[in-house]
C-alpha positions in Angstrom: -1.4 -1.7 8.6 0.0 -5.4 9.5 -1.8 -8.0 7.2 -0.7 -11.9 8.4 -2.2 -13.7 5.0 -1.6 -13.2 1.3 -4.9 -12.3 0.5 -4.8 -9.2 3.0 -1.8 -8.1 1.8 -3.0 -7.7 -1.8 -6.2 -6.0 -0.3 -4.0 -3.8 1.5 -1.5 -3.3 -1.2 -3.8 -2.5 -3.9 -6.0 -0.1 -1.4 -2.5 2.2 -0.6 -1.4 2.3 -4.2 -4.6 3.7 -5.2 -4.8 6.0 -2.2 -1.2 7.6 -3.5 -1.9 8.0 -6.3 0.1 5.0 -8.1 -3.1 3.1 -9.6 -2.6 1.7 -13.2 -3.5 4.0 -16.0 -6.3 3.2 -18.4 -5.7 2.8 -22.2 -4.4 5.3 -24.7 -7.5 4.6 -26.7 -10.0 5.1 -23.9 -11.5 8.8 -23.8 -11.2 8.2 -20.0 -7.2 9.0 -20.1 -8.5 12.9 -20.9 -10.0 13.4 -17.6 -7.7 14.1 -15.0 -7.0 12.4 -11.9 -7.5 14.1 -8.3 -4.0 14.5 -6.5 -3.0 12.1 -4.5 -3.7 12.2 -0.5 -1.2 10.4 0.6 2.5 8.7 0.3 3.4 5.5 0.6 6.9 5.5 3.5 7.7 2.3 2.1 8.0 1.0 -1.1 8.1 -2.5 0.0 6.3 -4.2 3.2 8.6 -4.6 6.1 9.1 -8.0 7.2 10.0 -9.5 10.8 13.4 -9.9 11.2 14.7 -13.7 11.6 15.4 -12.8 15.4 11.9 -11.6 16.1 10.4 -14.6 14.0 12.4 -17.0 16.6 11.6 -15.1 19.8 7.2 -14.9 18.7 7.0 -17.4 15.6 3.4 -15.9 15.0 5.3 -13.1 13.6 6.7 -14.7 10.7 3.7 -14.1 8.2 3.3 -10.6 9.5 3.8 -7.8 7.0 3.7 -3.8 7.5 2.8 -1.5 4.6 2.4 1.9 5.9 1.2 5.1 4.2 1.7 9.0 5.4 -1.2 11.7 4.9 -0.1 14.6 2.7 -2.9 17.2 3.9 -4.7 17.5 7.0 -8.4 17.7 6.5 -10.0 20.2 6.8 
């Protein structure tokens, strides 16, 4: 997914950590920690969002607040 503002990005960020599985775990003290997560769905390809390189930026200049987070599906649905 490209997001071109800040505020996309964390939407989009925070939406594909959850969906792999890599959402922040609750407290030691909560008796939510006992119940056990469903695996996750998907796999994030890159850790990090991929930028524009500084030659695309100067050929479109639109492009230089683009950023690409991309996931991968782990099973095919049924």
């Amino acid at each position: 997914m490209v997001s071109f503002h800040s505020l996309e990005d964390r939407l989009v960020k925070t939406a594909f950590a959850n969906a792999s599985g890599r959402e922040a775990g609750v407290s030691r003290h909560d008796p939510r920690g006992l119940i056990a997560r469903a695996p996750a769905r998907f796999t994030l390809v890159h850790k990090n969002a991929e930028r524009p390189t500084d030659a695309e930026a100067h050929r479109n200049p639109r492009a230089r607040s683009a950023r690409l987070r991309t996931i991968e599906c782990l099973e095919r649905a049924a």
